[in-house]
C-alpha positions in Angstrom: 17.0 27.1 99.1 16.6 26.7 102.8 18.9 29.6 104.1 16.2 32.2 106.2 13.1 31.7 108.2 9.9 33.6 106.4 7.3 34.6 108.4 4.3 34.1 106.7 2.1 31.3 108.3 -1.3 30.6 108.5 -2.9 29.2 111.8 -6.3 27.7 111.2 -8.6 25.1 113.1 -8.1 21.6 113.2 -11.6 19.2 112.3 -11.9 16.1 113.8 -10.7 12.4 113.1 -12.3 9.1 114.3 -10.4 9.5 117.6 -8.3 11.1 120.3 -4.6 9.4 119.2 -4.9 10.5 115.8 -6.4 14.7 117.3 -3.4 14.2 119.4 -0.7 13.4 116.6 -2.2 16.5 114.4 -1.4 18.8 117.6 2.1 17.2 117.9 2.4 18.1 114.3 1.1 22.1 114.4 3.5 22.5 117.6 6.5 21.3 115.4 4.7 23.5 112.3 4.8 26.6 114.1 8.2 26.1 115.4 9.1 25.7 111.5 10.4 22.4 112.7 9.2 21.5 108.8 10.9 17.9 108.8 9.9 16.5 112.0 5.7 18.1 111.3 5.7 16.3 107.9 6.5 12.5 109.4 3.5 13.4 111.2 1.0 14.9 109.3 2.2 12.2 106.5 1.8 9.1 108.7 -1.5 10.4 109.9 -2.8 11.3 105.7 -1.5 8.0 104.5 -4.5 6.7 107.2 -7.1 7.9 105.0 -7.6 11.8 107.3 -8.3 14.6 105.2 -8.2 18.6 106.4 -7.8 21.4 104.6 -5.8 22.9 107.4 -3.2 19.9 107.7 -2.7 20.0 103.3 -2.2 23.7 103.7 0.6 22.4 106.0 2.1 19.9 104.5 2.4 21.8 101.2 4.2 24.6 103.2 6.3 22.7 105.0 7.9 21.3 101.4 7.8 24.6 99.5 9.5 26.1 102.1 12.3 23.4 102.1 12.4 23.6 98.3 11.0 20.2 97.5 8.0 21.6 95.2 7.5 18.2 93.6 6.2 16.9 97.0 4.7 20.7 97.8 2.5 19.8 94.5 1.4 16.6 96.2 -0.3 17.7 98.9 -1.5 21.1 97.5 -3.5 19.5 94.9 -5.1 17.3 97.9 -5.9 20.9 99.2 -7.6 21.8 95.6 -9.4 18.8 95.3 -11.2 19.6 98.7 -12.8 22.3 96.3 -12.8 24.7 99.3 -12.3 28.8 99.0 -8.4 29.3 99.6 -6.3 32.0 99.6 -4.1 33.8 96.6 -1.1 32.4 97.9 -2.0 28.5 97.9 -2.9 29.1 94.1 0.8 30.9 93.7 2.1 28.6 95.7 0.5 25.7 93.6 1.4 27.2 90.4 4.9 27.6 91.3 5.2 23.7 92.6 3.4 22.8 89.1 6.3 24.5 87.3 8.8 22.8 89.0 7.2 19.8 88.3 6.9 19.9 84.8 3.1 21.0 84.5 3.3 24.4 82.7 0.2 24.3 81.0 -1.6 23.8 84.2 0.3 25.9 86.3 -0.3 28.8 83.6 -4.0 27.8 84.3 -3.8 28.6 87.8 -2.1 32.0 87.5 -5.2 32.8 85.2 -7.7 31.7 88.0 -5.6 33.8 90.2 -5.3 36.6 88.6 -9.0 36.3 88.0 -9.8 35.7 91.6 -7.5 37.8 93.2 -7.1 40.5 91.0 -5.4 42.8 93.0 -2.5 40.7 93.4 0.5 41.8 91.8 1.8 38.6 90.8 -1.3 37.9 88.6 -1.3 40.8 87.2 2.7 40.3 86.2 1.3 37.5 84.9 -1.6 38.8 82.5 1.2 41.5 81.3 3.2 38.9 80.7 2.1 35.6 79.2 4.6 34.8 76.9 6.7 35.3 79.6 8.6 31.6 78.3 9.1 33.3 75.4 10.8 35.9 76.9 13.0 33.5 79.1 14.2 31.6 76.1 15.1 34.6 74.1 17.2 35.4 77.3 19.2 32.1 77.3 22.0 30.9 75.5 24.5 33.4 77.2 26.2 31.9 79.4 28.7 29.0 79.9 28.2 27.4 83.4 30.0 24.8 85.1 30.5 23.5 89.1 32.2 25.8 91.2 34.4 23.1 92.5 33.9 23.5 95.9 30.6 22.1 96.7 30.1 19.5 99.2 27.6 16.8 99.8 25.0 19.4 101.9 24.1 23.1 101.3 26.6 25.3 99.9 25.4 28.9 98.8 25.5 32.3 98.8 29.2 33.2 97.7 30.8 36.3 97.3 34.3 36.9 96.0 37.1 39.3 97.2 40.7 39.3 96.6 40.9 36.2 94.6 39.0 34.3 97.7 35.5 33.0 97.6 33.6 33.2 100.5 30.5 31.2 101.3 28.0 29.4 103.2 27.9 25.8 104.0 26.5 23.1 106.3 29.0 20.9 105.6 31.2 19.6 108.9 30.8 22.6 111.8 32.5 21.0 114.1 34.5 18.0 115.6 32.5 17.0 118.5 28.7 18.2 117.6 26.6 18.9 114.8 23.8 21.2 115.3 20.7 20.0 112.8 18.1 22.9 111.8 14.4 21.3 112.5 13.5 23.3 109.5 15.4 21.7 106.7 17.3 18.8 108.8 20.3 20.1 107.7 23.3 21.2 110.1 23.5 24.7 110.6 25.8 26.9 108.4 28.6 28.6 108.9 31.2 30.6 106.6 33.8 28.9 104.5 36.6 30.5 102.2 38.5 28.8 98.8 40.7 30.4 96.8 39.4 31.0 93.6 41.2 29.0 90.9 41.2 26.4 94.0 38.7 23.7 95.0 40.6 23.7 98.5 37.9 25.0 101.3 38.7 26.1 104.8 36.4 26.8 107.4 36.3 30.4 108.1 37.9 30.5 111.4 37.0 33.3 112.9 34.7 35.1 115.7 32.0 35.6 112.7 31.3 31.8 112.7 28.8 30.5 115.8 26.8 27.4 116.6 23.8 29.0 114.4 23.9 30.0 110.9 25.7 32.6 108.9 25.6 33.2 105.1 25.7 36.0 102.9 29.1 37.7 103.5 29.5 41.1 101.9 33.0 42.9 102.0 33.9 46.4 101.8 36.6 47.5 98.9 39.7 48.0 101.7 38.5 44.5 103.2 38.6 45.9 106.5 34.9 45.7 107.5 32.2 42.7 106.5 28.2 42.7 106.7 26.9 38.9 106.9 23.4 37.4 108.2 23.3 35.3 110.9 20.8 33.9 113.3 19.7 36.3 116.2 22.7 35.1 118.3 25.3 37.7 119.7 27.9 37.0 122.7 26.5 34.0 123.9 23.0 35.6 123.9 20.3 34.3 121.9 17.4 36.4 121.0 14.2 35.7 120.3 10.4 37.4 119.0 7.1 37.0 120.9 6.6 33.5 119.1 10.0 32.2 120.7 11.5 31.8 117.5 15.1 33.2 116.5 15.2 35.2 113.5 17.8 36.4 111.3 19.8 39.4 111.8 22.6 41.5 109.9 26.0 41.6 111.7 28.7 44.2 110.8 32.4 43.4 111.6 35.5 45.2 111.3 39.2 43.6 110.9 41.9 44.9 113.4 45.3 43.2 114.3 44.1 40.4 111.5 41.4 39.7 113.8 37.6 39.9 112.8 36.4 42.0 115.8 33.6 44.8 117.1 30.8 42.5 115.9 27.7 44.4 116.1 24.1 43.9 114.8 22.9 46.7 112.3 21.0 49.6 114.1 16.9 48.7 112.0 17.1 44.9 112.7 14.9 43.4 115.5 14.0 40.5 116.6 10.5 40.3 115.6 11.1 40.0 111.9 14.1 39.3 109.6 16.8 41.1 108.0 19.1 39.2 105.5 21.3 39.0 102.5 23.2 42.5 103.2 24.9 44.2 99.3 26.8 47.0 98.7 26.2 49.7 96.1 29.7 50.3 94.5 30.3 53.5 96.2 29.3 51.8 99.4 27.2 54.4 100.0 23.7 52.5 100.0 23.5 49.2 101.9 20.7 46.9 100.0 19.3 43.9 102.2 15.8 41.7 102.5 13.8 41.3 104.8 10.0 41.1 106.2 9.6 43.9 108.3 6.5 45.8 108.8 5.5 47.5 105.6 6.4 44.7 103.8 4.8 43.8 100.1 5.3 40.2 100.4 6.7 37.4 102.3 10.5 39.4 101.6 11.3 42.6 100.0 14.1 44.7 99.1 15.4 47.2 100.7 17.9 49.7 100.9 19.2 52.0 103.5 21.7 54.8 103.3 25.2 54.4 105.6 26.7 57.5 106.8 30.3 58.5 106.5 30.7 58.0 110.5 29.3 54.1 109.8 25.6 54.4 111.3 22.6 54.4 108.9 19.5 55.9 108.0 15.9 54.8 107.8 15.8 52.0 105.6 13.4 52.4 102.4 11.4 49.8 100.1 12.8 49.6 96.9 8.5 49.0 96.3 6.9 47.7 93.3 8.1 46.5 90.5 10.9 44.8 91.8 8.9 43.4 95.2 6.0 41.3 95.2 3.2 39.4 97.1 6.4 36.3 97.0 9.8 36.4 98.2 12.6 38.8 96.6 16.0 38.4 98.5 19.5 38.0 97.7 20.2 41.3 96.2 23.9 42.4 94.4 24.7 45.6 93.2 26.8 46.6 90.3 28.5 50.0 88.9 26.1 49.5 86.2 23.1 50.7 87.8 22.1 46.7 87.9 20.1 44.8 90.5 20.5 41.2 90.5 17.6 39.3 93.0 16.3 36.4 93.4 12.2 35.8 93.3 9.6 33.8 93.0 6.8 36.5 92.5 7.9 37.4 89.1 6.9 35.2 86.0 9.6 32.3 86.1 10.5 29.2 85.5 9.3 27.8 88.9 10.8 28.2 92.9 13.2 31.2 93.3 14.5 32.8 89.7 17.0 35.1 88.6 16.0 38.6 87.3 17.7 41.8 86.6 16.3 44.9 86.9 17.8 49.0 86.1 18.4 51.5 88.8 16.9 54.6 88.2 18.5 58.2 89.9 15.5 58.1 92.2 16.2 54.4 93.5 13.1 53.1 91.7 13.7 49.5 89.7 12.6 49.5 86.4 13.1 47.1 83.1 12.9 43.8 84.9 14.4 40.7 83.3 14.8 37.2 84.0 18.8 36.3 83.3 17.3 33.5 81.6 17.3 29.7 81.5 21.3 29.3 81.6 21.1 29.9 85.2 17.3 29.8 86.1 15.5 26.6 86.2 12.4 24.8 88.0 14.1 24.8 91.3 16.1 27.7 93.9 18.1 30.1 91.6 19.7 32.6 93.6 22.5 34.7 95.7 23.7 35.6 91.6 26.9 38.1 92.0 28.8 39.1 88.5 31.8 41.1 87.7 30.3 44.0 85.4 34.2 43.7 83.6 35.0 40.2 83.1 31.4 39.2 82.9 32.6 36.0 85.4 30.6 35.5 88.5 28.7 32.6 90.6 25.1 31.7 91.6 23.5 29.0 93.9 21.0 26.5 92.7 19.1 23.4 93.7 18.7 22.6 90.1 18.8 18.7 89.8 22.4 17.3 89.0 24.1 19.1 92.5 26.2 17.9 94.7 24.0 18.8 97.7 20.5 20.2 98.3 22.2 23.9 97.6 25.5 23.9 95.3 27.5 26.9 93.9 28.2 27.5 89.8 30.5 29.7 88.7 29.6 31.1 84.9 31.2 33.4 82.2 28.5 35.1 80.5 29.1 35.7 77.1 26.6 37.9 75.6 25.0 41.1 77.5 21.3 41.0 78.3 20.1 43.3 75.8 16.9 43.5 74.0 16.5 45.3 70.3 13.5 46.2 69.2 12.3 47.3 65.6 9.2 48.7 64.4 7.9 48.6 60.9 5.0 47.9 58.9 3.8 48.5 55.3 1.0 51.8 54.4 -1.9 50.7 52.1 -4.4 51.6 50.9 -7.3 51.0 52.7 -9.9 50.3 49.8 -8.1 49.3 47.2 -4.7 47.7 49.4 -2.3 49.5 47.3 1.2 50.6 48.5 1.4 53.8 49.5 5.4 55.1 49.2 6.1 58.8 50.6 4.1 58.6 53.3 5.2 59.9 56.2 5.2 58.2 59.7 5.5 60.6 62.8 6.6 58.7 66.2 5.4 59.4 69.7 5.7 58.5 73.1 3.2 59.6 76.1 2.7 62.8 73.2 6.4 63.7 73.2 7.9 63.3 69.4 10.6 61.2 69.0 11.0 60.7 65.3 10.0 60.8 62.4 10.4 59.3 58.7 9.1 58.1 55.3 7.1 54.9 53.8 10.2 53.8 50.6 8.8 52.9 47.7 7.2 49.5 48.9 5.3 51.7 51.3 7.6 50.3 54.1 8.6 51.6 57.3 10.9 51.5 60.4 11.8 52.9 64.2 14.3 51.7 66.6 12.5 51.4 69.3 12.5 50.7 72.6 11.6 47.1 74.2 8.0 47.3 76.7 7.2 50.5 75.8 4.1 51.8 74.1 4.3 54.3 70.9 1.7 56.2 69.1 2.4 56.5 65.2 0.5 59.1 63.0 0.6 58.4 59.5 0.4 61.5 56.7 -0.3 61.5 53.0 -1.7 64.2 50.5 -5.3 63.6 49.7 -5.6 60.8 52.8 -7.0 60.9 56.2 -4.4 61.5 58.7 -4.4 58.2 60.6 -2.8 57.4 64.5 -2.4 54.2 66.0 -1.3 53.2 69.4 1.3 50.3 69.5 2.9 48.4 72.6 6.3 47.2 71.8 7.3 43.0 72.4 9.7 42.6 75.6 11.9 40.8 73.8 14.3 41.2 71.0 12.9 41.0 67.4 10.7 43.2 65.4 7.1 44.6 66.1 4.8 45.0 63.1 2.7 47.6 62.5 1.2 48.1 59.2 -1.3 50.9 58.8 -4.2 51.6 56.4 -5.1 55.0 55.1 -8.5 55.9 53.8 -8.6 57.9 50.0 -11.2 60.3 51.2 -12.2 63.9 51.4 -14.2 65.1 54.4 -17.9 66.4 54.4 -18.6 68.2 57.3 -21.2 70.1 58.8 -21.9 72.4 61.7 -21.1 70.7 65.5 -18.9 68.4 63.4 -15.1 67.9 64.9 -13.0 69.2 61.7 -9.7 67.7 63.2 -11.1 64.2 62.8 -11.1 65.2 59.3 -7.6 65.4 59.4 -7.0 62.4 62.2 -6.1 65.2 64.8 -6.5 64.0 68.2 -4.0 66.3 70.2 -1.8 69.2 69.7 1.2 68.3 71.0 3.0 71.0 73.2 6.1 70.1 75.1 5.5 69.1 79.0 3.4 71.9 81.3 4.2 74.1 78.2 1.5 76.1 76.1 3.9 77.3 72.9 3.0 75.7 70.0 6.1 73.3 68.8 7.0 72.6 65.4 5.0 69.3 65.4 1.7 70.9 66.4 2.3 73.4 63.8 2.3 71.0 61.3 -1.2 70.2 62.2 -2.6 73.5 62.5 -1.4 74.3 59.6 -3.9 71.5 58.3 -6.8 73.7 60.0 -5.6 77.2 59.1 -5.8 75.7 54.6 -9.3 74.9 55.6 -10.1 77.8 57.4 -8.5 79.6 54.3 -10.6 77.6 52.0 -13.9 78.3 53.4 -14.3 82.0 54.8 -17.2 81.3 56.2 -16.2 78.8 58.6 -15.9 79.5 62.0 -14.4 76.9 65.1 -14.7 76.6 68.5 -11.1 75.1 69.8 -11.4 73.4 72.7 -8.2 71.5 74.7 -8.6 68.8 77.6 -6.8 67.0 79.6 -6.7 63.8 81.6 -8.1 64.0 85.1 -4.3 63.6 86.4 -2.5 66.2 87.9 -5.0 68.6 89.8 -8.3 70.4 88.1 -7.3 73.9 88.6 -4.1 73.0 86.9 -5.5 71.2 84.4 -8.2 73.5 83.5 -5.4 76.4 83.5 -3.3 74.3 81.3 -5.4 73.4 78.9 -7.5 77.1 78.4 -3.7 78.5 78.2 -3.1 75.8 74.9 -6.8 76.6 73.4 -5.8 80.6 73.8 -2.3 79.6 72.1 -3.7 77.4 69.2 -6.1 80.4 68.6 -3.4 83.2 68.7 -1.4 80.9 66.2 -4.2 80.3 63.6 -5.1 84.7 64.0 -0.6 85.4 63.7 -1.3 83.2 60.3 -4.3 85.4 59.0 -7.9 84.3 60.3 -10.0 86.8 61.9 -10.3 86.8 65.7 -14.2 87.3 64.7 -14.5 83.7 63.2 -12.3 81.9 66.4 -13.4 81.3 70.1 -11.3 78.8 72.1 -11.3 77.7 76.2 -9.8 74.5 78.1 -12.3 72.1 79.8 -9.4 70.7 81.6 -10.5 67.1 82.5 -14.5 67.8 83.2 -14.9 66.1 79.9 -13.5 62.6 80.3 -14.7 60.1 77.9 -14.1 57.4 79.7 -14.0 56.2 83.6 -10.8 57.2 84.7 -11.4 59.6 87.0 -9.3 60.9 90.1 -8.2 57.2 91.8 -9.2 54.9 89.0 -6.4 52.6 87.4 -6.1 53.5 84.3 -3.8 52.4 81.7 -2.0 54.8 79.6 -3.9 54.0 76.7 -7.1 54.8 78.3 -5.8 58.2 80.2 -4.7 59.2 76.4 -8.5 58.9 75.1 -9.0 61.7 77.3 -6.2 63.7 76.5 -7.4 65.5 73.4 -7.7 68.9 71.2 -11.1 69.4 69.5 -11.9 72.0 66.3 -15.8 72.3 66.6 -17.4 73.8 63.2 -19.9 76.5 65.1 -20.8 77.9 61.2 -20.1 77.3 57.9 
């Protein structure tokens, strides 16, 4: 996938060679380099490597100047000449390494990079995607099967990507023929430049799209309103004549609005946040038309590209544009964005956990313009090479993508798919209760769900001791288990990311509690937390089930007398916390004197979180399984 320039270059000295010709050849080379004149700087640096000169600086080049054309199979090459150097590079060469190993066919050691780089680097996002998700092949296969794919028709012999479809025509980019007396080549791919071409489509007739939109530079990425009467596309910092250019003298990529009048494409104008120092690409539409979503690396930027997304105004000018942040963007590339009614963002990216170069994933929408529940489409349309520019119609489930997967036409060709089964992933949770000692089924048991201490559900063992939730895929549960004459048991559980069943089976133990003064009695009972409802002190039906628990052996033992104590975890501020949880200890006391023990034999207060059990203080990342630990309601035996 050749279709934008990235900015994301690293300029480092040159060492030495064994004499002036061959210094002068490497500084031929950088110039072209720098000028992302990628085909004519690897005939040089390859002529003067295949002489025996070795530089750390030059591999770093050479490996760029292929994985940003897309050929990762050569990108591999001259990375691993970099890595055999044994030098200290940077996170990106091991990404970058790892992704040309995938396309390659080298999982295993590509997975073995990724761990070196999460290791290394660990505050790199795309590591750490990685460590959450290592059977992420797993969770690309389960994803496949569900589509049926076949050539668009209407590829040609060079690039042809980026499509987008509007009444019945298909519009899209190509560097096929743009022109009868002169072909402009790109220096960065070697390619001719691209310009926008139209088919019907149940046709594999193509037109040039003649029109004012097309110049002597590129354009891609056409994105037209519902009444056709205005189109966003990306083209090259080029605008009556006038080319612009940033401080390095290189043309970047711009988005162009256009309005029809008179049957005429006219009023082109570039959007009101591009510039020419960095690029903006790839322009999408929310449904409503209401939100434009685009990529680009302007400052602020995550990554080489991100996504953004920036409000238009009734009277057609725009806001300030916003990153759509983590998860969706990464330390790599996302771009290529599409928009459907059903809260769905397509992208392409190379930062998530993929199959190697750019991938397709999905992610959910969220009423605050967050991305969550990120999936890769699967290996239909993904493979080791570019997958990309993926648009869909949410009713007939028929759309296109672009690919350089092997078996194209041209270095960039255009499929068109029906996809035949939803992404959707189904979880299930069960497990067996036992016994602990003696391993015997425990039936009537009952199981108690929870997620981040809110109850969701609730249900119990069948007679062999069996259970099960629908659940939800990704997220993380705790389930409390309950059985006369057993200790109260709760266990934390994350849920698989993709569809099947999670098992949890859970042992109980067949034992009576001895305690003693200082002693915790709700351990007795496997009470960690009285659940109240969110920023709330009242004592909810769950939580009474548990106190209930404390109030028999209060009842029991007249003598006995508690100390209740409620904390937090160190989010939110401490005065709120501290307020919070004194105003839960004071309820749990008043509820345990409405149900008949003395006020004389109860004392309770909220340390709020200036008891943490653990590091996760104010600033430290903390999963949720350690903030939880901290979260916690204590019944201290002060006599007996």
């Amino acid at each position: 996938m050749k279709s934008y320039s990235a900015l994301y270059l690293t300029i480092l000295s040159i060492f030495s060679f064994n004499s002036y010709a061959q210094q002068s050849k490497i500084s031929d080379a950088d110039k072209s380099y720098n000028k992302y004149a990628y085909v004519d700087a690897i005939k040089i640096y390859e002529k003067v490597a295949e002489k025996g000169y070795k530089s750390e600086d030059m591999f770093k080049k050479l490996g760029n100047s292929y994985y940003f054309n897309s050929d990762y199979e050569a990108a591999a090459r001259w990375y691993g000449e970099l890595f055999a150097m044994n030098t200290a590079v940077g996170s990106e060469y091991y990404y970058r390494y790892a992704q040309s190993l995938k396309s390659a066919g080298q999982i295993d050691k590509a997975n073995k990079l990724m761990k070196e780089l999460n290791t290394k680097f660990n505050q790199d996002n795309r590591g750490l995607l990685y460590k959450e998700n290592v059977n992420y092949q797993d969770l690309i296969k389960s994803n496949s099967g569900r589509y049926k794919i076949e050539d668009a028709g209407i590829n040609s012999k060079y690039s042809d990507y980026s499509s987008f479809v509007y009444n019945n025509k298909i519009y899209f980019a190509s560097a096929r023929d743009t022109g009868n007396f002169s072909k402009r080549i790109h220096t960065w791919s070697g390619e001719y430049f691209t310009n926008l071409y139209v088919s019907n489509t149940d046709s594999v007739k193509v037109e040039k799209f003649k029109t004012a939109l097309n110049s002597k530079f590129h354009e891609s990425a056409p994105a037209f309103t519902r009444d056709g009467k205005t189109v966003y596309f990306t083209r090259n910092n080029y605008l009556k004549g006038k080319k612009g250019q940033d401080e390095h003298k290189i043309t970047l990529v711009k988005i162009y609005k256009a309005s029809l009048e008179n049957g005429k494409w006219t009023n082109i104008t570039a959007l009101s946040f591009n510039s020419d120092n960095y690029s903006t690409a790839h322009p999408a539409l929310s449904p409503d038309e209401k939100t434009l979503y685009f990529a680009s690396d302007r400052p602020g930027t995550i990554g080489q590209s991100d996504i953004y997304r920036v409000e238009v105004h009734a009277d057609g000018s725009f806001g300030q544009p916003v990153n759509l942040g983590k998860p969706i963007n990464t330390e790599g590339r996302e771009t290529f964005p599409y928009v459907t009614n059903e809260n769905e963002i397509y992208f392409a990216s190379d930062g998530h956990p993929g199959l190697g170069g750019l991938d397709v994933f999905v992610g959910k929408i969220q009423s605050n313009g967050a991305v969550t529940d990120i999936q890769n489409v699967g290996a239909d349309v993904n493979s080791p090479k570019d997958d990309f520019a993926y648009i869909i119609d949410p009713v007939t489930r028929k759309g296109y993508f672009s690919s350089n997967k092997d078996g194209g036409q041209g270095s960039d060709d255009i499929y068109k798919f029906l996809e035949t089964k939803k992404l959707q992933c189904i979880q299930e949770l069960n497990g067996i209760i036992t016994d602990s000692e003696t391993g015997s089924i425990l039936p009537e048991t009952k199981l108690s769900l929870y997620e981040n201490e809110a109850f969701i559900n609730s249900t119990f063992s069948d007679l062999s001791g069996s259970y099960n939730f629908a659940v939800s895929c990704g997220k993380t549960y705790n389930v409390r288990a309950e059985k006369k004459e057993y200790t109260t048991k709760e266990v934390n559980v994350t849920i698989l990311k993709l569809s099947g069943k999670t098992s949890l089976p859970i042992t109980l133990d067949n034992a009576k509690c001895k305690v003693a003064v200082g002693d915790d009695l709700g351990k007795c009972f496997g009470i960690k937390m009285i659940y109240f409802d969110l920023d709330k002190s009242d004592i909810r039906p769950e939580a009474a089930v548990d106190l209930e628990k404390i109030l028999n052996a209060l009842l029991e033992n007249p003598t006995m007398k508690l100390d209740i104590r409620s904390h937090t975890d160190s989010r939110q501020t401490r005065y709120y916390n501290e307020a919070l949880s004194d105003r839960r200890a004071q309820s749990t006391v008043k509820w345990l004197i409405k149900n008949g023990i003395d006020s004389s034999r109860l004392t309770g207060r909220g340390y709020g979180e200036t008891q943490l059990l653990n590091g996760c203080f104010d600033g430290v990342n903390c999963t949720e399984e350690q903030h939880q630990v901290n979260r916690r309601s204590e019944f201290i035996i002060t006599a007996l």
